[in-house]
Steps between C-alpha positions, in 0.01 A plus 500: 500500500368224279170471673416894520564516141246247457265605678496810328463341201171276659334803616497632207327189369271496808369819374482417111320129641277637762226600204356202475484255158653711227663441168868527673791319424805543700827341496798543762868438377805538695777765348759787595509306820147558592114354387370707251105440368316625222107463472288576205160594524188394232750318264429148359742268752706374189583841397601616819692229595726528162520878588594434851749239378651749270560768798661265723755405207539839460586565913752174505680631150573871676570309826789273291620787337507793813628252723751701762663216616499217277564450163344731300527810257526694776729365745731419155495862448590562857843254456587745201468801712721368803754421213468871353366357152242568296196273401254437197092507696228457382302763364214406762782554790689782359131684508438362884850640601438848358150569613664353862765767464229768445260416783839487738570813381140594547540407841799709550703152583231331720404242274836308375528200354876519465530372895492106430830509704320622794203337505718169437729580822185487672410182388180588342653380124347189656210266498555477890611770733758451841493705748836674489590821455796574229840672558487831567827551250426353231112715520712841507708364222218440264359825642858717389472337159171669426274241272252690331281431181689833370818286439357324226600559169308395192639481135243340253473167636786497738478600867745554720597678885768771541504321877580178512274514872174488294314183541148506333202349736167553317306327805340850546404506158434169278128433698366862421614441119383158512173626592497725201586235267225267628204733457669555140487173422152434628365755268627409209342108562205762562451414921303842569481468906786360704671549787867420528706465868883413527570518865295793600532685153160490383381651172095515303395439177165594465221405752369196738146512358348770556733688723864573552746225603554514916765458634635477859885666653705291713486595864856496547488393879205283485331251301241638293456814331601864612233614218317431190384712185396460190806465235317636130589419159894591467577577868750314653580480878811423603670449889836503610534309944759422672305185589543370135896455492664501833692345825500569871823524702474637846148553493572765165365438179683591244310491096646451152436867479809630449593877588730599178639797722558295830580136356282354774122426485200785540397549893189672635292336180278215530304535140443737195217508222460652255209500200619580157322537136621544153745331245693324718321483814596177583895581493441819714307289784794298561795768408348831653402361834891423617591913484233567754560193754870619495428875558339381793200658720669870452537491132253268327279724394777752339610136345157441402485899312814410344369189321162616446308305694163674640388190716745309722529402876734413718474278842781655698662260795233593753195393260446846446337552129619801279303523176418784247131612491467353155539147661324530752193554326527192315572270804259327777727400768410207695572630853294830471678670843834425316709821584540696144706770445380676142690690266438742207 
């Protein structure tokens, strides 16, 4: 899983390289458990590298703090909830927790960070991953108790979970805001064209020269890319595989991608992308992709309506690609008799 996520992240810099000499300075670091890279374009070297400095300060300080498993604000907020106490966040995490509660409500459920439990009995809570599948028992006991972001309660600066079940995993969330914080901070050091990747989440600041930043989308069966387009100033792109997190038991895969409804990971889905604009762009790419991979090939693009997101895809488990008109017009696959199934 290691290597696909870096290769993802090398494409992309295949693609940013491949233009010959250019005033580009790149960096690569490695955070939230993956290799992130930010490259400035037609900045003095000095400057960028103190503004790329600053960014990756910025990814380790949320990765401390949103830490699921280790210590951290997080998983110390997570010990007060099993305990059915209340605890003083910050005001940075008490704002995370309730714009998570209304994009899981947004996604009538789909998207839930409240299931730490079940993504930690399937060992994915984890820098490595064993192939074993989790008791059945104690899955339909976290699945009677019900987590869901809705349980939190917040008084001033306070929270606390009317279900003691609730246990907070922001993996689905912390690189899309991260991504949003870096392109804030490289404005205000004044970086005008940038282009920032953590694992696949890939947002633009500005342009490469004279032209929009390109970027590539994993294949998520082969090496290389599936497709490429150009990503323009404020778009993000963001993917959720089951080739990113995942083990193999009895010739099954089986992803971090966690059905809320189920308790087991998402079937039938080998990829989803999305492209997303506005204020907070970045957070979307990462948070709005999860709804559609878990409504699956029959309802991703109701998923997709719900969160209002014009242009996404999904790879279903036969390499089939679904994808909205919208996106299709803005991508150049690489295999051009690629079977394509397009939607309104």
């Amino acid at each position: 899983m290691f290597w696909a996520r870096r290769f993802f992240i090398l494409s992309v810099f295949v693609l940013l390289s491949a233009c010959g000499k250019e005033p580009l300075y790149h960096e690569q670091g490695y955070v939230f458990g993956t290799l992130v890279d930010v490259s400035i374009y037609g900045e003095d070297e000095a400057q960028a590298r103190l503004a790329v400095g600053e960014v990756l300060r910025e990814f380790q300080r949320l990765h401390d703090r949103l830490h699921a498993w280790q210590p951290s604000e997080l998983s110390e907020l997570n010990a007060a909830f099993a305990k059915g106490e209340a605890k003083a966040v910050s005001p940075e995490l008490a704002a995370m927790l309730r714009d998570s509660a209304q994009l899981s409500e947004k996604s009538s459920g789909l998207f839930n960070p409240s299931i730490g439990g079940l993504i930690g009995l399937w060992g994915f809570q984890s820098d490595e991953f064993k192939p074993l599948l989790p008791d059945a028992g104690k899955i339909a006991t976290l699945l009677q108790a019900n987590p869901r972001m809705g349980d939190l309660v917040f008084d001033n600066d306070k929270v606390s979970s009317r279900n003691r079940a609730v246990k907070l995993d922001l993996g689905g969330y912390a690189k899309g805001y991260a991504l949003d914080r870096a392109v804030e901070l490289l404005r205000k050091r004044g970086i005008h064209n940038a282009l920032v990747n953590i694992g696949g989440n890939v947002m633009a600041l500005g342009k490469h020269g004279d032209r929009s930043w390109r970027v590539g989308i994993q294949h998520p069966r082969k090496s290389g890319a599936l497709a490429t387009l150009e990503l323009r100033d404020g778009e993000a792109i963001g993917t959720s595989g089951d080739y990113q997190r995942y083990f193999e038991l009895d010739g099954k895969r089986y992803c971090h991608l966690i059905d809320p409804r189920s308790g087991w990971p998402v079937q039938g889905v080998q990829a989803v992308t999305i492209l997303t604009r506005g204020p907070q762009a970045g957070l979307l790419s990462d948070a709005a992709s999860k709804p559609l991979f878990v409504a699956g090939k029959d309802g991703w693009r109701a998923a997709a309506q719900r969160m209002g997101l014009p242009e996404a895809m999904l790879v279903d488990a036969q390499g089939v690609i679904h994808l909205t008109a919208a996106l299709q017009k803005r991508l150049e696959f690489a295999d051009k008799n690629v079977k394509v199934e397009v939607l309104p």
